[in-house]
C-alpha positions in Angstrom: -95.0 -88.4 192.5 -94.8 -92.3 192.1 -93.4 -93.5 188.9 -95.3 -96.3 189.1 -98.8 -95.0 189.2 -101.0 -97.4 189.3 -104.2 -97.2 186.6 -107.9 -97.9 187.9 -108.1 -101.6 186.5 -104.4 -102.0 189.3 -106.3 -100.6 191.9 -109.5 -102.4 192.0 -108.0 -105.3 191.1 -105.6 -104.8 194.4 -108.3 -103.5 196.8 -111.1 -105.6 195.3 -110.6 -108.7 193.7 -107.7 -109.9 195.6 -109.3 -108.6 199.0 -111.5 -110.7 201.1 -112.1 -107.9 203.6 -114.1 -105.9 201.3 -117.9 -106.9 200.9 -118.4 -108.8 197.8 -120.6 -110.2 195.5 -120.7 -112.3 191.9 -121.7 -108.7 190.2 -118.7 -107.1 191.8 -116.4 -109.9 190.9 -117.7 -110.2 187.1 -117.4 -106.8 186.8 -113.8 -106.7 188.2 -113.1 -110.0 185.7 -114.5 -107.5 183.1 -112.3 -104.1 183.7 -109.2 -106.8 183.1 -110.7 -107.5 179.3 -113.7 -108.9 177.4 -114.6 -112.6 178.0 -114.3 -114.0 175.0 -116.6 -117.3 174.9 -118.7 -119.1 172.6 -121.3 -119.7 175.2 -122.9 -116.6 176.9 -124.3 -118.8 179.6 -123.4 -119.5 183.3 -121.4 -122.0 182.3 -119.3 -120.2 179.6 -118.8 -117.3 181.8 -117.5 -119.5 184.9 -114.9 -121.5 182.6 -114.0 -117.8 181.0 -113.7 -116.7 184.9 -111.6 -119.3 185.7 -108.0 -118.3 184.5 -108.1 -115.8 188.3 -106.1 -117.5 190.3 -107.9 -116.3 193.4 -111.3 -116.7 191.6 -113.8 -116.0 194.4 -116.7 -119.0 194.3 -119.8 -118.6 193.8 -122.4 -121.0 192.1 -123.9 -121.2 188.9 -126.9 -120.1 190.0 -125.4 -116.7 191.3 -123.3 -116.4 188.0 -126.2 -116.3 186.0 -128.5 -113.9 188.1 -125.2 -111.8 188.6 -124.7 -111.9 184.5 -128.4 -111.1 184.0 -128.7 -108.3 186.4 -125.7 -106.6 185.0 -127.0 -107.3 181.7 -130.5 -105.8 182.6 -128.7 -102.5 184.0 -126.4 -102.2 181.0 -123.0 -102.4 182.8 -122.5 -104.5 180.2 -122.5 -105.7 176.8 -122.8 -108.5 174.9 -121.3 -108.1 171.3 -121.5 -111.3 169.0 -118.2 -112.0 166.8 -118.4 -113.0 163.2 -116.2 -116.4 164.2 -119.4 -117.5 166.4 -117.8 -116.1 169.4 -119.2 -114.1 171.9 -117.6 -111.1 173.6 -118.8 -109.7 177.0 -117.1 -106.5 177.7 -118.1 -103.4 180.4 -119.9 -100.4 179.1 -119.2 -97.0 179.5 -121.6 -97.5 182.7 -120.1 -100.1 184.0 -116.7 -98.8 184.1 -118.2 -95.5 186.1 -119.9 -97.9 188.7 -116.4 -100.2 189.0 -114.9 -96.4 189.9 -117.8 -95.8 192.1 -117.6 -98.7 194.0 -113.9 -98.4 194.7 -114.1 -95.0 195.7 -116.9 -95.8 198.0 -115.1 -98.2 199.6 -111.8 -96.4 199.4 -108.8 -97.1 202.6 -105.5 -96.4 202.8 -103.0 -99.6 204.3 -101.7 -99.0 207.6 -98.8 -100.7 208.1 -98.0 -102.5 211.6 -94.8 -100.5 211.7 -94.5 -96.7 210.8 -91.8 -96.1 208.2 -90.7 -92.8 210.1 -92.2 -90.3 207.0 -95.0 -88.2 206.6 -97.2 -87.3 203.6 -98.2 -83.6 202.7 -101.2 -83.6 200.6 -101.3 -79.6 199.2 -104.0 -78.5 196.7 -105.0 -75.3 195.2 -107.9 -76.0 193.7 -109.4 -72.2 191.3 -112.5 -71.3 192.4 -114.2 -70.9 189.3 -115.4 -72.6 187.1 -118.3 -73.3 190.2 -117.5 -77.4 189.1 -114.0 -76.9 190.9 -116.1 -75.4 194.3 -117.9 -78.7 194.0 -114.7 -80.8 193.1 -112.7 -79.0 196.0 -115.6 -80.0 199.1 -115.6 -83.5 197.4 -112.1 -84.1 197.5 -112.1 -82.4 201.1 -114.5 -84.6 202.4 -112.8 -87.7 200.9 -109.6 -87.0 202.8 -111.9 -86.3 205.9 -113.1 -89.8 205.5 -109.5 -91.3 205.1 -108.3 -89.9 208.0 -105.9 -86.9 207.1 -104.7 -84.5 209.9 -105.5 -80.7 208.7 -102.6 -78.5 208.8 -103.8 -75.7 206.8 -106.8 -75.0 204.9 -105.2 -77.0 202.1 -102.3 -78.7 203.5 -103.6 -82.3 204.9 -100.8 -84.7 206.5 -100.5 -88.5 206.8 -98.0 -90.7 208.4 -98.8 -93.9 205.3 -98.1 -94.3 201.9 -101.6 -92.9 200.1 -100.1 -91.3 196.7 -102.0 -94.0 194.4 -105.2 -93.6 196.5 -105.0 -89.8 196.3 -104.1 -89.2 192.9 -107.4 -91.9 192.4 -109.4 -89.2 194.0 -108.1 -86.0 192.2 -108.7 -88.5 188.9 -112.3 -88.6 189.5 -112.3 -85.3 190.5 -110.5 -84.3 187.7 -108.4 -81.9 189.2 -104.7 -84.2 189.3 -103.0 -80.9 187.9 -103.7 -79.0 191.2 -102.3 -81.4 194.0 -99.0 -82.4 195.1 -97.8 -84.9 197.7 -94.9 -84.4 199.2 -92.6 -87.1 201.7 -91.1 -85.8 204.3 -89.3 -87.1 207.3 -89.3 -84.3 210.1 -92.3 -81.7 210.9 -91.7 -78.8 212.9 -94.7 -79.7 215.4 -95.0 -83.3 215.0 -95.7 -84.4 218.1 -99.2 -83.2 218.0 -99.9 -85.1 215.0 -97.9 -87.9 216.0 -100.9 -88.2 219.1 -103.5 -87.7 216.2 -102.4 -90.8 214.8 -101.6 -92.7 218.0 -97.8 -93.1 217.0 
C-alpha cells in the first residue's frame, strides 16, 4: 500500500480543481475552495467570497454574477453554512452534506491516468469482501461495478488486474464503500499469461 495515501480533500483537489478536463461549474469550484477550509470573510457577498477565492492559484473564472447564484444555490441546498464569528467575521464552511456530494461528485467522475508510456508493472486488485451483513453484498456489486467502469481486466472472481498506477483511486472506492480492510493491491512485474491482457489493454 502507498505511504502516501492521499486524503479526499488531495484527491479532488488533483482531479477537480486543478483539472480543466473535467466539467465544471462555480458550485463545484466553491465547493472544492470549501473542502480546503472555511472562508473566513467579513462580507458574505459575491464580492467577499471572490477576494476569499482568490488565494487558488489556478482559480477558475467565473463572474460575479455566477459567484452569487453558485453561493445562493448551495446555500438554498444546505451544502453549506454560514456561521457568524463574534469578531464580525463571517465563516462559510461545508456541511456534513456538502462534503458527501464533494465525494459523490468525484466518484462520479472517477478515472484512472494513463500514462503515454507503460512503466512495465501490473496492478492486482484482490478483495474478499463477507457476505453478510447483506450491506457488504451491496458494497461488493458497487465496488465491482466501479472497477468495471475503470477498466479492470477480470482474472478471477475477485482478482481484477491493471497495467496503471490506481492504488489512491481504489482505496477512494473501498473508503466509500467502507470495506478498505478487505482489499489489497499488489505490483507486480511478470504474469504468467500476460499476453492476453497485454491485448486487453492494447499494450
Amino acid at each position: 500500500m502507498s505511504k502516501n495515501k492521499l486524503s479526499v480533500k488531495d484527491l479532488f483537489e488533483e482531479k477537480f480543481l486543478y483539472n480543466d478536463s473535467l466539467p465544471a461549474t462555480a458550485g463545484k469550484f466553491l465547493l472544492a475552495t470549501l473542502l480546503a477550509g472555511p472562508l473566513l470573510m467579513t462580507d458574505a457577498t459575491a464580492p467577499g467570497i471572490i477576494s476569499a477565492v482568490k488565494s487558488f492559484e489556478k482559480q477558475r473564472k467565473y463572474s460575479p454574477k455566477q459567484i452569487k447564484i453558485a453561493y445562493n444555490n448551495l446555500k438554498q441546498r444546505k451544502l453549506i453554512e454560514i456561521i457568524h464569528e463574534k469578531n464580525s467575521k463571517i465563516r462559510v464552511q461545508l456541511t456534513n452534506k456538502g462534503q458527501k456530494r464533494i465525494k459523490d461528485f468525484y466518484f462520479e467522475n472517477l478515472r484512472l491516468f494513463k500514462p503515454k508510456k507503460w512503466d512495465g508493472k501490473w496492478r492486482v486488485l484482490i478483495f474478499d469482501i463477507p457476505t453478510k451483513p447483506q450491506l457488504y453484498n451491496q458494497a461488493r456489486n458497487a465496488l465491482r461495478n466501479k472497477i468495471k467502469d475503470l477498466g479492470f481486466y477480470q482474472m478471477q472472481k475477485s482478482v481484477w488486474i491493471c497495467p496503471y498506477e490506481c492504488e489512491d483511486e481504489i482505496l477512494f472506492v473501498a473508503e466509500i464503500f467502507q470495506v478498505q480492510k478487505h482489499i489489497e493491491i499488489l505490483t507486480v512485474e511478470k504474469l504468467l499469461h500476460e499476453e492476453k491482457i497485454k491485448k486487453y489493454f492494447g499494450l
